[in-house]
Predicted model as a PDB file, atoms N, CA, C, CB and O in Angstrom, pLDDT in the B-factor column:
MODEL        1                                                                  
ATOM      1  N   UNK A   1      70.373  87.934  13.862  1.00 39.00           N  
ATOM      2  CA  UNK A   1      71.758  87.966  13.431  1.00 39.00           C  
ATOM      3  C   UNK A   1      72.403  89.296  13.805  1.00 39.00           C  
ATOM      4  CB  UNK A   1      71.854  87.728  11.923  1.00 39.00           C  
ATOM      5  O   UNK A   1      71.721  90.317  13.895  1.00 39.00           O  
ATOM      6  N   UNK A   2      73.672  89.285  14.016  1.00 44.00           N  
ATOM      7  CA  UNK A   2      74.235  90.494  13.960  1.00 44.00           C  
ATOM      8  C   UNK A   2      74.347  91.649  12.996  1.00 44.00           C  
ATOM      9  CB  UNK A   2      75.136  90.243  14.150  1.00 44.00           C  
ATOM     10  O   UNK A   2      73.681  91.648  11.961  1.00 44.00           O  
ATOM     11  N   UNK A   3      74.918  92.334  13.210  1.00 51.00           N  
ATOM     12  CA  UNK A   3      75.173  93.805  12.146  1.00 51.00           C  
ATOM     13  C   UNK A   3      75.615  93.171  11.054  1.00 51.00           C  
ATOM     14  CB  UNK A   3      76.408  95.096  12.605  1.00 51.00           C  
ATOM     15  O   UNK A   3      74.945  93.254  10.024  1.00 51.00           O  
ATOM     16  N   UNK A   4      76.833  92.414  11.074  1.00 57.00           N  
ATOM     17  CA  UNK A   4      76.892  91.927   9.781  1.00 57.00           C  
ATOM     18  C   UNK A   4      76.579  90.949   9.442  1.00 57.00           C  
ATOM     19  CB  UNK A   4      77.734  91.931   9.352  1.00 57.00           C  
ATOM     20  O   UNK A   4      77.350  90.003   9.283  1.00 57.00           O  
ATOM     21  N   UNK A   5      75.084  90.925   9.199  1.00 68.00           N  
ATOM     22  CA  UNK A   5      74.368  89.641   8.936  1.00 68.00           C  
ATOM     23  C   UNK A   5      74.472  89.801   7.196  1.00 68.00           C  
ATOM     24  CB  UNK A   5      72.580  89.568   9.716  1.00 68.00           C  
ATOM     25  O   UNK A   5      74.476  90.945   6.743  1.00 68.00           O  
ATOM     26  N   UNK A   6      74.553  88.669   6.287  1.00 75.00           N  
ATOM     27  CA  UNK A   6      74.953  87.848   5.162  1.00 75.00           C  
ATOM     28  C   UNK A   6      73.389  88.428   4.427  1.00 75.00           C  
ATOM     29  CB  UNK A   6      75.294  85.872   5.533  1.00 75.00           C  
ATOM     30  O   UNK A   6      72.755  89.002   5.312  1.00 75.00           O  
ATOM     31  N   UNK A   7      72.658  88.430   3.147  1.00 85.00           N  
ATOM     32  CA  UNK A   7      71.926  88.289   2.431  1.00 85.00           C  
ATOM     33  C   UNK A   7      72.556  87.952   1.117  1.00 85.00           C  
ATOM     34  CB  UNK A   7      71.202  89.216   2.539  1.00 85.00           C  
ATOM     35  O   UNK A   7      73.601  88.343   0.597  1.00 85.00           O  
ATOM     36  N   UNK A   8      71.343  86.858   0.604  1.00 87.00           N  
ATOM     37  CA  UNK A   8      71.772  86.458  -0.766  1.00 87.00           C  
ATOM     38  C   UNK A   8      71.391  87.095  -1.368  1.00 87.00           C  
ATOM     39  CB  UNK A   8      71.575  85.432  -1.290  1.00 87.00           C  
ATOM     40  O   UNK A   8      70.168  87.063  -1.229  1.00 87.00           O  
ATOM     41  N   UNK A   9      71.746  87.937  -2.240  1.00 92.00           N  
ATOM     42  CA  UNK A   9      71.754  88.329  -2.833  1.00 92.00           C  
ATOM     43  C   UNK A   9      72.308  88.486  -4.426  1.00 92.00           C  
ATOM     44  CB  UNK A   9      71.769  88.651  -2.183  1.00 92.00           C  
ATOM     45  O   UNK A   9      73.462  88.069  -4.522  1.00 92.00           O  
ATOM     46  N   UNK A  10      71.851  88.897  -5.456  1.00 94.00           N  
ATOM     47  CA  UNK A  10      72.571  88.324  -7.076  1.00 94.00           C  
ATOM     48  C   UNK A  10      74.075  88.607  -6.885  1.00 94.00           C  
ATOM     49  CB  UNK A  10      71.964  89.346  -8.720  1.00 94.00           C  
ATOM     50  O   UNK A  10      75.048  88.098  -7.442  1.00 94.00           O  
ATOM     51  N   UNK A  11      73.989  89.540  -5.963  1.00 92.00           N  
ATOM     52  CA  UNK A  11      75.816  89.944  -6.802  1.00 92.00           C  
ATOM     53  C   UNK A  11      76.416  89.170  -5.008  1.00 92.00           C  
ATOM     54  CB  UNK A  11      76.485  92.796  -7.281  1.00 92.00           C  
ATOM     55  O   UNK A  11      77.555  89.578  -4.781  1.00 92.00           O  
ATOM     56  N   UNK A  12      76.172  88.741  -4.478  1.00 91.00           N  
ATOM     57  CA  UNK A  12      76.323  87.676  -3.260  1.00 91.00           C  
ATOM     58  C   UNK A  12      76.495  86.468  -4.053  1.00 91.00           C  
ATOM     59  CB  UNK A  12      74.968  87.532  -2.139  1.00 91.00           C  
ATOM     60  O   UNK A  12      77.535  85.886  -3.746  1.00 91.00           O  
ATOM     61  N   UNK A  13      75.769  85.849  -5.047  1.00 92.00           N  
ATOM     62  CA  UNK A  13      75.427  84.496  -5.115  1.00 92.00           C  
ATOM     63  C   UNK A  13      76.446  84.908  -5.820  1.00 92.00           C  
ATOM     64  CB  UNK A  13      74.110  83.686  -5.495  1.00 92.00           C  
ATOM     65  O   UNK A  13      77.449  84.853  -5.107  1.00 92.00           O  
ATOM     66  N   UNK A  14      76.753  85.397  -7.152  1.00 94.00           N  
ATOM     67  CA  UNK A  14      77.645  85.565  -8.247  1.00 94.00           C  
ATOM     68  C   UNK A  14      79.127  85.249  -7.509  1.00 94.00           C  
ATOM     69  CB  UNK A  14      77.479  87.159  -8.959  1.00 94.00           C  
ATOM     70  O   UNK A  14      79.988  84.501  -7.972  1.00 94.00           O  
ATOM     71  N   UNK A  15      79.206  85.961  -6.320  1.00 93.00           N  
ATOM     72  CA  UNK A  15      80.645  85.943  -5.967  1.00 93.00           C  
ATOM     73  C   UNK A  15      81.002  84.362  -5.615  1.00 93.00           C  
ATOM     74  CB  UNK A  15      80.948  87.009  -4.635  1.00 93.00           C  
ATOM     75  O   UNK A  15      81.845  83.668  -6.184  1.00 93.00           O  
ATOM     76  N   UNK A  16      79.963  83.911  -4.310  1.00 93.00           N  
ATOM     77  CA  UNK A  16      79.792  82.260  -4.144  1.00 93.00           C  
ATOM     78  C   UNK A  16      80.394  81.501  -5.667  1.00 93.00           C  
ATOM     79  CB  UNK A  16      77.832  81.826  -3.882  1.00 93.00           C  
ATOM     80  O   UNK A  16      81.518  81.030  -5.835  1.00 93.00           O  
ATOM     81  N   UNK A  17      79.442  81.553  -6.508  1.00 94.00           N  
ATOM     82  CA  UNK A  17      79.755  80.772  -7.927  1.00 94.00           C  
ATOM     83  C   UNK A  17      80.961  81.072  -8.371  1.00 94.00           C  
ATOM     84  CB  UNK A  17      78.832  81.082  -9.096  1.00 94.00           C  
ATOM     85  O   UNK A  17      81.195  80.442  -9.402  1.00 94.00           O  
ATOM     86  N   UNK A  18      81.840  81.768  -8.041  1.00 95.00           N  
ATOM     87  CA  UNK A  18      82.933  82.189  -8.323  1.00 95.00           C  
ATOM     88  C   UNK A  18      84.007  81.367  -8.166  1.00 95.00           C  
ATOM     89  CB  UNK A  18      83.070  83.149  -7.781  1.00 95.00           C  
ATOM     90  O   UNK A  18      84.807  80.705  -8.827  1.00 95.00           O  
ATOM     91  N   UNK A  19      83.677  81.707  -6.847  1.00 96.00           N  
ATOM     92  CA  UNK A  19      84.855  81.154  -5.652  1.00 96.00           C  
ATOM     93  C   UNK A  19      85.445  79.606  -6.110  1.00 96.00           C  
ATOM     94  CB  UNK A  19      83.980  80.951  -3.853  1.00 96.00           C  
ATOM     95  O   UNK A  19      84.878  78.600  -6.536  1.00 96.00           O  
ATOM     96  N   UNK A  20      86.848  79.929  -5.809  1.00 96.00           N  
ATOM     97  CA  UNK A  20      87.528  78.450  -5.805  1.00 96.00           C  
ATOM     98  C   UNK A  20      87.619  77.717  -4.250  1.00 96.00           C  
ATOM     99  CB  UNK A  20      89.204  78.622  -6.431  1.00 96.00           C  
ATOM    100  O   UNK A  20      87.765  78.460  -3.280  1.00 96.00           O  
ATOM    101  N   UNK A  21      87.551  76.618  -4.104  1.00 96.00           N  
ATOM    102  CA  UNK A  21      87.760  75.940  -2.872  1.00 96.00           C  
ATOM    103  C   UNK A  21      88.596  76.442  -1.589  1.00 96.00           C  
ATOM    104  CB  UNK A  21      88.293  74.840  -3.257  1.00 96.00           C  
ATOM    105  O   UNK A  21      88.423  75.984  -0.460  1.00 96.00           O  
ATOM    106  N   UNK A  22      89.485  77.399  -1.903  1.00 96.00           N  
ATOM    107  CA  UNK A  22      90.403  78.049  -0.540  1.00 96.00           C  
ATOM    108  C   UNK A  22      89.134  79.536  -0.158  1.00 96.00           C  
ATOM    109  CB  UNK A  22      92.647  78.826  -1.249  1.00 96.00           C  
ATOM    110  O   UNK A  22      88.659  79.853   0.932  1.00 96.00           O  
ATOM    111  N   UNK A  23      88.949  80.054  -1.288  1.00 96.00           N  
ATOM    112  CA  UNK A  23      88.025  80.875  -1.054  1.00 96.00           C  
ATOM    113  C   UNK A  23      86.613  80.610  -0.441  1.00 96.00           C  
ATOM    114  CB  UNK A  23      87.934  81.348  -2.072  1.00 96.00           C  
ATOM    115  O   UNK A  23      86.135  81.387   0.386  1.00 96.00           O  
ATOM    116  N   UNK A  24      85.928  79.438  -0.889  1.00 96.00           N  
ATOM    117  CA  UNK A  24      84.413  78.993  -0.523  1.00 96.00           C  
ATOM    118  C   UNK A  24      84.753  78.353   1.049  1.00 96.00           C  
ATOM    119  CB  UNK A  24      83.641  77.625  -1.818  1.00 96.00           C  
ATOM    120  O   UNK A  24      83.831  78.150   1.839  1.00 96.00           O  
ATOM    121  N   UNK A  25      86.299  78.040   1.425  1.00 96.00           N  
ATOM    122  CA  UNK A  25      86.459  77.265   2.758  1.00 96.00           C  
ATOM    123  C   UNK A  25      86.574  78.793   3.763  1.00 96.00           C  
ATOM    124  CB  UNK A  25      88.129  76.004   2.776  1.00 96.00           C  
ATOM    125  O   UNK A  25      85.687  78.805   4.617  1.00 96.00           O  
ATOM    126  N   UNK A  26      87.431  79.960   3.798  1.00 96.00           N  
ATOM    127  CA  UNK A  26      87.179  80.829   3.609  1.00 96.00           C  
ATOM    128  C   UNK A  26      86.067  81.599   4.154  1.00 96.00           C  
ATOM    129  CB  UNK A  26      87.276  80.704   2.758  1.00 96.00           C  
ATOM    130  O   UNK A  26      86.247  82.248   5.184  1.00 96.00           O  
ATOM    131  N   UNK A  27      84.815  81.591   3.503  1.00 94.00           N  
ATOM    132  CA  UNK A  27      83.894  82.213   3.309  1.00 94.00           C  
ATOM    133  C   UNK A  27      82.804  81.475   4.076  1.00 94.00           C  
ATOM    134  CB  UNK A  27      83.766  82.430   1.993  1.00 94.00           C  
ATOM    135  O   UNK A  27      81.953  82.133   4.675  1.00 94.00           O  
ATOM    136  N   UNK A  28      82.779  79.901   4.092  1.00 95.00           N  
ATOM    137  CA  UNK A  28      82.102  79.075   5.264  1.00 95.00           C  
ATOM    138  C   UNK A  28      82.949  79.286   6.390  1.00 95.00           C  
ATOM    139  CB  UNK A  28      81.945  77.469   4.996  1.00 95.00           C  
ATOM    140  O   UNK A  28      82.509  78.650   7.348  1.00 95.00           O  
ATOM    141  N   UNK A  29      83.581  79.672   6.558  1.00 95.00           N  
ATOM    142  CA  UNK A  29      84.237  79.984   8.079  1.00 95.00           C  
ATOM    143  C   UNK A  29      84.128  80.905   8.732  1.00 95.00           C  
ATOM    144  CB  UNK A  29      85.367  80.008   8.219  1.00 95.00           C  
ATOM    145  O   UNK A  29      84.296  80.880   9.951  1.00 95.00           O  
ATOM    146  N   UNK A  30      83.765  82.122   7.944  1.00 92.00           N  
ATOM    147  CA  UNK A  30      82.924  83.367   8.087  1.00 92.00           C  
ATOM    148  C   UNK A  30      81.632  83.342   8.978  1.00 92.00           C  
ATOM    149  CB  UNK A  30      82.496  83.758   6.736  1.00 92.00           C  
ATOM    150  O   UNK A  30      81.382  83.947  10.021  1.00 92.00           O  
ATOM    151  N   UNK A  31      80.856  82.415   8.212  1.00 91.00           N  
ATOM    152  CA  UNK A  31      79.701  82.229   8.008  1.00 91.00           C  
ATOM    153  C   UNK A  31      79.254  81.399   9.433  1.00 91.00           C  
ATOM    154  CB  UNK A  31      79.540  81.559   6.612  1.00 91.00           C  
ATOM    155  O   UNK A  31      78.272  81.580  10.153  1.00 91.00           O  
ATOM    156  N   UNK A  32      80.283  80.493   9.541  1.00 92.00           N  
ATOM    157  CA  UNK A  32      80.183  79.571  11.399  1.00 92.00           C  
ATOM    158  C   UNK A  32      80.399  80.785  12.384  1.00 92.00           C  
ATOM    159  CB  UNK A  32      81.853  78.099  11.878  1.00 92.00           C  
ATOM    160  O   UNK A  32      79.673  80.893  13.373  1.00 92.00           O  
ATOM    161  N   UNK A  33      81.441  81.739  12.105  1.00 90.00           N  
ATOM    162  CA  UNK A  33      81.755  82.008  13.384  1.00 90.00           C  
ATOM    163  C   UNK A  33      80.880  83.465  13.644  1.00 90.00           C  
ATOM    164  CB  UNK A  33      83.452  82.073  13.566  1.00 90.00           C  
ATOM    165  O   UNK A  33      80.907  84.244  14.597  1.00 90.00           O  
ATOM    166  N   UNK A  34      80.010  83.481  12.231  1.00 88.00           N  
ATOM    167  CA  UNK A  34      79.008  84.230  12.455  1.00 88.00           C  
ATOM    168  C   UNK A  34      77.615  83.829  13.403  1.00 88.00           C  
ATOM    169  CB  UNK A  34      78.726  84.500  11.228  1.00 88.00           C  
ATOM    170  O   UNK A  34      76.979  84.379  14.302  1.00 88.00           O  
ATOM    171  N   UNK A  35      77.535  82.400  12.567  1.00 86.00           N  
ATOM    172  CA  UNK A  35      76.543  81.694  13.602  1.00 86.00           C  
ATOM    173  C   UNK A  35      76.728  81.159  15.035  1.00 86.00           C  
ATOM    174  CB  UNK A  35      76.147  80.642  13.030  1.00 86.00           C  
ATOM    175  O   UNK A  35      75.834  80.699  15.745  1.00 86.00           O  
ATOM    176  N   UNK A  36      78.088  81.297  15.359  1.00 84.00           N  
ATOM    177  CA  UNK A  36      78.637  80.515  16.705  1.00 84.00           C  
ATOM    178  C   UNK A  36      78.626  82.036  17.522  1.00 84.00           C  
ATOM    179  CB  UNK A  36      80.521  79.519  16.546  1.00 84.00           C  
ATOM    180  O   UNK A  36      78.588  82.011  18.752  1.00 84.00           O  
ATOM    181  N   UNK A  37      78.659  83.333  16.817  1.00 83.00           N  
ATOM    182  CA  UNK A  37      78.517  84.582  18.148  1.00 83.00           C  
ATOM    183  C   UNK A  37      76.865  84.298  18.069  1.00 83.00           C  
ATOM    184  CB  UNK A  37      79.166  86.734  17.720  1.00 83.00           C  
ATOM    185  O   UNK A  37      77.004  83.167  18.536  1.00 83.00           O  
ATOM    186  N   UNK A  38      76.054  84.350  17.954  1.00 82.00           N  
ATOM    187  CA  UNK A  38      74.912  84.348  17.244  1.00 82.00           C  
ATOM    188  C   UNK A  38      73.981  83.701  18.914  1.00 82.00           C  
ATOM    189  CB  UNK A  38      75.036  83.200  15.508  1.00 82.00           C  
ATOM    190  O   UNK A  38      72.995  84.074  19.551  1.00 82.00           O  
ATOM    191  N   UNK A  39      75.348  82.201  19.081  1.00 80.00           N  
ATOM    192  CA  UNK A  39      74.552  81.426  20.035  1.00 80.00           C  
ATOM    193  C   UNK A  39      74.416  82.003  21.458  1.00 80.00           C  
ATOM    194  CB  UNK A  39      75.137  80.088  20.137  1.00 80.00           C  
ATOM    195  O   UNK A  39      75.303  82.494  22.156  1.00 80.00           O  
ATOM    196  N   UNK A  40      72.860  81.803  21.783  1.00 77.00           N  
ATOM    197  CA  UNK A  40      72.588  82.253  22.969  1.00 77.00           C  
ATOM    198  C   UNK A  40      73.016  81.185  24.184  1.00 77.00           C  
ATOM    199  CB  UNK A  40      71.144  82.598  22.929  1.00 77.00           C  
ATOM    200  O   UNK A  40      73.117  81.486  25.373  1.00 77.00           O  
ATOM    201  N   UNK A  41      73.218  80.009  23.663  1.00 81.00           N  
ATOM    202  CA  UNK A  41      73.659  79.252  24.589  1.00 81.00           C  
ATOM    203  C   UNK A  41      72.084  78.773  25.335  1.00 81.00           C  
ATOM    204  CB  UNK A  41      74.832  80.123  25.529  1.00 81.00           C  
ATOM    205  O   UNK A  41      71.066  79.357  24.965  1.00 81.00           O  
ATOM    206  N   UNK A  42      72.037  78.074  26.010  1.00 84.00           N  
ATOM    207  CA  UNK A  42      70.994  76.949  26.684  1.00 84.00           C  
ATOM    208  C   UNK A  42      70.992  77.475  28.177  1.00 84.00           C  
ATOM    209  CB  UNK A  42      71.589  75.119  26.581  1.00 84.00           C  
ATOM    210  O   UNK A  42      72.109  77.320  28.670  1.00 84.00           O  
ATOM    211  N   UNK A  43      69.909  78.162  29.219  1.00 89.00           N  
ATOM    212  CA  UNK A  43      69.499  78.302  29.887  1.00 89.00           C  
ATOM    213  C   UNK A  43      68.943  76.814  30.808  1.00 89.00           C  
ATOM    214  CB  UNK A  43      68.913  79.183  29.367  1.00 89.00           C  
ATOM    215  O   UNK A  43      67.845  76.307  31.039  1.00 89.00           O  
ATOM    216  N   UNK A  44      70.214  76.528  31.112  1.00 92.00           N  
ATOM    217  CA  UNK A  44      69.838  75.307  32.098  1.00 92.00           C  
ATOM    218  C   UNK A  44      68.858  75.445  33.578  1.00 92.00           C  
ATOM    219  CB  UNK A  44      71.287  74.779  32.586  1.00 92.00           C  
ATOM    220  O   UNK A  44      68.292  74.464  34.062  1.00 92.00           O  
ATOM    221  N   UNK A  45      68.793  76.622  34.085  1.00 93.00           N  
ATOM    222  CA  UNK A  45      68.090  76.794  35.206  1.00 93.00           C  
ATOM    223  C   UNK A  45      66.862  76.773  34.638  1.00 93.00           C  
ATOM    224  CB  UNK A  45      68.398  77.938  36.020  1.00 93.00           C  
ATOM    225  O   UNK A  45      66.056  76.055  35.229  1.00 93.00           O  
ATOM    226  N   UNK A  46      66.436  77.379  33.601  1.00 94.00           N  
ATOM    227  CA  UNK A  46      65.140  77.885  32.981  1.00 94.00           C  
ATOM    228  C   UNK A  46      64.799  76.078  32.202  1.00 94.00           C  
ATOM    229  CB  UNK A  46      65.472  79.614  31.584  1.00 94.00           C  
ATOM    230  O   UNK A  46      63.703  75.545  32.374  1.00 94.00           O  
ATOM    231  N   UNK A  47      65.336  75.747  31.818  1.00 94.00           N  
ATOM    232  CA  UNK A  47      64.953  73.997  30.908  1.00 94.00           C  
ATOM    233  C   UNK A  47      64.956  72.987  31.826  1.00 94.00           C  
ATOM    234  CB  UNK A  47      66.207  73.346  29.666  1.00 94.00           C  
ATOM    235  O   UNK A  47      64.573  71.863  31.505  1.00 94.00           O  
ATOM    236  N   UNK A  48      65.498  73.346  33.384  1.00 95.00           N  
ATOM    237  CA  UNK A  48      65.244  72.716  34.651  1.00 95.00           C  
ATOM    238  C   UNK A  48      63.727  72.792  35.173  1.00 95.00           C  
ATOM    239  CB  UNK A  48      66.167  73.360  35.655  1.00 95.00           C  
ATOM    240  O   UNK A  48      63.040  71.794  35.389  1.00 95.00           O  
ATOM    241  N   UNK A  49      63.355  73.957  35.325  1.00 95.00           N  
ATOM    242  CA  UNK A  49      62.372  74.562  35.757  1.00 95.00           C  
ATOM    243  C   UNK A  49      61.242  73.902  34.907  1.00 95.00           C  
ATOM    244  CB  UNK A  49      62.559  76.033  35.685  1.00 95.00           C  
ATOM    245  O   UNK A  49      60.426  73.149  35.439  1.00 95.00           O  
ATOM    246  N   UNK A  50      61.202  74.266  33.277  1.00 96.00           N  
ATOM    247  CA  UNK A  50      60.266  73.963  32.898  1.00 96.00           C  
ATOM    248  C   UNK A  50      60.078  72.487  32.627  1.00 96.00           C  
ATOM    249  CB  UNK A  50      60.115  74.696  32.057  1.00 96.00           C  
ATOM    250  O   UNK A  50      58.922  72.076  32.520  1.00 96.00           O  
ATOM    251  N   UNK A  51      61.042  71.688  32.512  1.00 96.00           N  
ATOM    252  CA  UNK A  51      60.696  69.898  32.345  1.00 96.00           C  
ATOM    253  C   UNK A  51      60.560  69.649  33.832  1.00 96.00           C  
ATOM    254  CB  UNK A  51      62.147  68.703  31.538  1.00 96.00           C  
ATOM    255  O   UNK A  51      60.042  68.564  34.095  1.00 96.00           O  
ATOM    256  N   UNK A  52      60.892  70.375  34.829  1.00 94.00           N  
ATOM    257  CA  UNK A  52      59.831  70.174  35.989  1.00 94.00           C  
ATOM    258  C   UNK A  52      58.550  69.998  35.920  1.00 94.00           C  
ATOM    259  CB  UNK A  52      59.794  71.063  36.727  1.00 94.00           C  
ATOM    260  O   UNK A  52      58.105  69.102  36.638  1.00 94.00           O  
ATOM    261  N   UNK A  53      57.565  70.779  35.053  1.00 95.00           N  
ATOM    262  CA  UNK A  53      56.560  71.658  35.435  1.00 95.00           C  
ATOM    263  C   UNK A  53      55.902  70.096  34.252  1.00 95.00           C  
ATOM    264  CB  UNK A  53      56.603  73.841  35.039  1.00 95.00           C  
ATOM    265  O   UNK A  53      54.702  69.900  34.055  1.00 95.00           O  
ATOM    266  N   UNK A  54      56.568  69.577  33.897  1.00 95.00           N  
ATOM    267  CA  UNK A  54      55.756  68.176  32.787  1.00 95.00           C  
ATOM    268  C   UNK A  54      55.275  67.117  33.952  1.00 95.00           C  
ATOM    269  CB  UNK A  54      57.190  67.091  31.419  1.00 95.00           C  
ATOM    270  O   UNK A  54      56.123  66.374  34.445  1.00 95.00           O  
ATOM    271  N   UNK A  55      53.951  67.057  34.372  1.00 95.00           N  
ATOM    272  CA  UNK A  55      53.034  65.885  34.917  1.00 95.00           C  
ATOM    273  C   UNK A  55      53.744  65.038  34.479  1.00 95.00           C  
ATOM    274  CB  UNK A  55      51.561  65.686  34.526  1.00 95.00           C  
ATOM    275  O   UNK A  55      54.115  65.079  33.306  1.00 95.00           O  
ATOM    276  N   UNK A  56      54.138  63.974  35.396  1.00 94.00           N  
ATOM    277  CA  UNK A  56      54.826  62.815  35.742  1.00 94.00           C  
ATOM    278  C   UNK A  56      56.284  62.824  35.934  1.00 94.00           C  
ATOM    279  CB  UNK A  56      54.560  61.936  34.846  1.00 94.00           C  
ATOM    280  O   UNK A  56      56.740  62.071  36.794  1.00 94.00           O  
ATOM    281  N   UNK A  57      57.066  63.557  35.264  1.00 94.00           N  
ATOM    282  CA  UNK A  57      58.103  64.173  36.072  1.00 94.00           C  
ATOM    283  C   UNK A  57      58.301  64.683  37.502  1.00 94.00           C  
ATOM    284  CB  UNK A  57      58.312  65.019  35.520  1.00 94.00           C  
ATOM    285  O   UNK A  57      57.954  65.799  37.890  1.00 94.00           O  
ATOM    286  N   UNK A  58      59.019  63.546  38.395  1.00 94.00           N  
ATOM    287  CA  UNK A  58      59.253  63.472  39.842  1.00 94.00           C  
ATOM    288  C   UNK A  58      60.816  63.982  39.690  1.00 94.00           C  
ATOM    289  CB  UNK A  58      58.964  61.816  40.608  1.00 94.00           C  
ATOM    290  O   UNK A  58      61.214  63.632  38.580  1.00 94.00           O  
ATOM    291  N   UNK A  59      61.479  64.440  40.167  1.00 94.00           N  
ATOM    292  CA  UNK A  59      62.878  64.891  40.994  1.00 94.00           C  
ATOM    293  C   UNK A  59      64.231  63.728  40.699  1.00 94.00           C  
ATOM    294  CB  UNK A  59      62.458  64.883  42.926  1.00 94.00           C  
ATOM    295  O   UNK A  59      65.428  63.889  40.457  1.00 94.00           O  
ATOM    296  N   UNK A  60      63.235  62.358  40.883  1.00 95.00           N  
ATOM    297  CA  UNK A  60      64.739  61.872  40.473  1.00 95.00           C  
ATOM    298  C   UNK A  60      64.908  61.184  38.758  1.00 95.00           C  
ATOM    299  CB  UNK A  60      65.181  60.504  41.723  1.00 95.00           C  
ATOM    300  O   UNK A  60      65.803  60.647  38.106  1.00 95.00           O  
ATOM    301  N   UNK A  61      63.627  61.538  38.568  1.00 95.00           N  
ATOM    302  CA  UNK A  61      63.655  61.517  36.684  1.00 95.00           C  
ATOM    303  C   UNK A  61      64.100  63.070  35.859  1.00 95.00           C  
ATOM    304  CB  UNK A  61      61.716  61.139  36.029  1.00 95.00           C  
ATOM    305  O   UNK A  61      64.364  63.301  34.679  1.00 95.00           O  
ATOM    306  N   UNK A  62      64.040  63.935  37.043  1.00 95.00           N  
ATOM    307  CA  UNK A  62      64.052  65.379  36.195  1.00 95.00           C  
ATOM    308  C   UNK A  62      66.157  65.473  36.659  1.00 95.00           C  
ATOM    309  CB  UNK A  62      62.484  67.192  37.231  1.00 95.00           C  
ATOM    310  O   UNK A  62      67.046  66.041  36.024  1.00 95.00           O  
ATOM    311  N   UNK A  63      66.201  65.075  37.299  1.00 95.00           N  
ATOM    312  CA  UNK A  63      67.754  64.686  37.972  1.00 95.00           C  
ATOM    313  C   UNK A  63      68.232  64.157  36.674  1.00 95.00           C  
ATOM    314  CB  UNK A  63      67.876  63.390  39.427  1.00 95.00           C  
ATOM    315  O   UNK A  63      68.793  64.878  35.849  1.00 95.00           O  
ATOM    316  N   UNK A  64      68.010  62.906  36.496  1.00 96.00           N  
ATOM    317  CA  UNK A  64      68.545  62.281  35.024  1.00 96.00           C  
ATOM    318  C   UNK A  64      68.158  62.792  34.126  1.00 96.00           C  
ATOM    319  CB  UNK A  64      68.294  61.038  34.655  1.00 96.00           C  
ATOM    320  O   UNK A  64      68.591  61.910  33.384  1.00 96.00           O  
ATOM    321  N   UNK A  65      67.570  63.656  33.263  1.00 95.00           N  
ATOM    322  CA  UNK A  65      67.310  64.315  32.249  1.00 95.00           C  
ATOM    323  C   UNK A  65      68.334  65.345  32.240  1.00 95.00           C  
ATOM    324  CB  UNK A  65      66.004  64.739  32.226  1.00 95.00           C  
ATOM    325  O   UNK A  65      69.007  65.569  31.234  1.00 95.00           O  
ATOM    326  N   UNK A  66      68.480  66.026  33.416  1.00 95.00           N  
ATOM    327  CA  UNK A  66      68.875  67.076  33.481  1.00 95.00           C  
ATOM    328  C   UNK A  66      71.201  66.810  33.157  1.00 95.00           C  
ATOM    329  CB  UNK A  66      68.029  67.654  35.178  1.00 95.00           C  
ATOM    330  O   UNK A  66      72.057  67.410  32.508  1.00 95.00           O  
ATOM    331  N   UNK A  67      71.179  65.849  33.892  1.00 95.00           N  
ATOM    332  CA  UNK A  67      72.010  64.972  33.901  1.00 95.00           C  
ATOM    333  C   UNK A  67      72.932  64.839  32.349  1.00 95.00           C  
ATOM    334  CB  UNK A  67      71.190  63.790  34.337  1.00 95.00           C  
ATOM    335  O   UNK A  67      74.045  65.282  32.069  1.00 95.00           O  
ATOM    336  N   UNK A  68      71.975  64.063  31.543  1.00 95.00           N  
ATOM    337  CA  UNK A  68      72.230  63.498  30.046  1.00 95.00           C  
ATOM    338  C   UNK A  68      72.100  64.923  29.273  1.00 95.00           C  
ATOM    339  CB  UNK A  68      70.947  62.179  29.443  1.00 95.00           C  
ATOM    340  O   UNK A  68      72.681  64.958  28.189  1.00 95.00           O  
ATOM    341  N   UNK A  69      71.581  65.825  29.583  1.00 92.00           N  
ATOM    342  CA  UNK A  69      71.323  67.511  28.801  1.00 92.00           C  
ATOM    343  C   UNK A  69      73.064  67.906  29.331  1.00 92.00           C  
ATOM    344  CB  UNK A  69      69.535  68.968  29.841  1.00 92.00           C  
ATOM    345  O   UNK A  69      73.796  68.302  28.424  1.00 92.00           O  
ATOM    346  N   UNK A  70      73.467  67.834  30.263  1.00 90.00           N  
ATOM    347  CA  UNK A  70      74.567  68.413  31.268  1.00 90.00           C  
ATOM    348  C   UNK A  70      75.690  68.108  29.939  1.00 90.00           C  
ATOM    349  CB  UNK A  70      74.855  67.398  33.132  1.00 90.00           C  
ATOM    350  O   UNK A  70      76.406  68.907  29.336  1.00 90.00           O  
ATOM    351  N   UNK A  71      75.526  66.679  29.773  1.00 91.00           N  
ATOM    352  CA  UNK A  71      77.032  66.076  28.848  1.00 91.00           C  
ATOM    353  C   UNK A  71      77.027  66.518  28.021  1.00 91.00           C  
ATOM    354  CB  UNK A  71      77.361  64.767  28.384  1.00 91.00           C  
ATOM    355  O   UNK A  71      78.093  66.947  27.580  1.00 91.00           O  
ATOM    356  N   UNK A  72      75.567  66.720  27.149  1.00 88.00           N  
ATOM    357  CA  UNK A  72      75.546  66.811  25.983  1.00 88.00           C  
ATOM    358  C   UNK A  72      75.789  68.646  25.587  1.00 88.00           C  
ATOM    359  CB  UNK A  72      74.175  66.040  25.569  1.00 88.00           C  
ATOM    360  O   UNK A  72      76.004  69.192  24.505  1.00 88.00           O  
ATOM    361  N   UNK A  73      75.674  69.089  26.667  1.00 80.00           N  
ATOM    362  CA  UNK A  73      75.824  70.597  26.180  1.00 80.00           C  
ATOM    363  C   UNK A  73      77.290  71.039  27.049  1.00 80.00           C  
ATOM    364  CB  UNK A  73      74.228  71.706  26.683  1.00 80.00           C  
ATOM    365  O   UNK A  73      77.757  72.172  26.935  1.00 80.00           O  
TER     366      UNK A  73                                                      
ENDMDL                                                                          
END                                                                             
């Protein structure tokens, strides 16, 4: 996590239990866009390479894998 990474903590949780709904929406939004810098993102050359390297995987099955990973990320 980053520098300002979150711990629960008593007087953390206390504030949570607090919170009214604009505040707890708020405070989960914090909390995503903490986890969304966070993402390293998916190394497609490197997840190419290695579902290559899986016995029985030929070129035009690692093509379609690679393919259906493409959309989905």
């Amino acid at each position: 996590m980053a520098d300002n990474s979150l711990k629960l903590d008593r007087e953390l949780y206390r504030k949570i239990k607090g919170m009214d709904k604009n505040e707890m929406a708020g405070f989960l939004e914090i909390i995503y866009e903490m986890g969304a810098e966070d993402n390293k993102g998916v190394d497609l050359d490197l997840l190419r390479e290695r579902i290559g390297q899986v016995k029985g995987i030929g070129e035009a099955r690692l093509n379609e894998i690679m393919g259906i990973i493409e959309e989905v990320v």
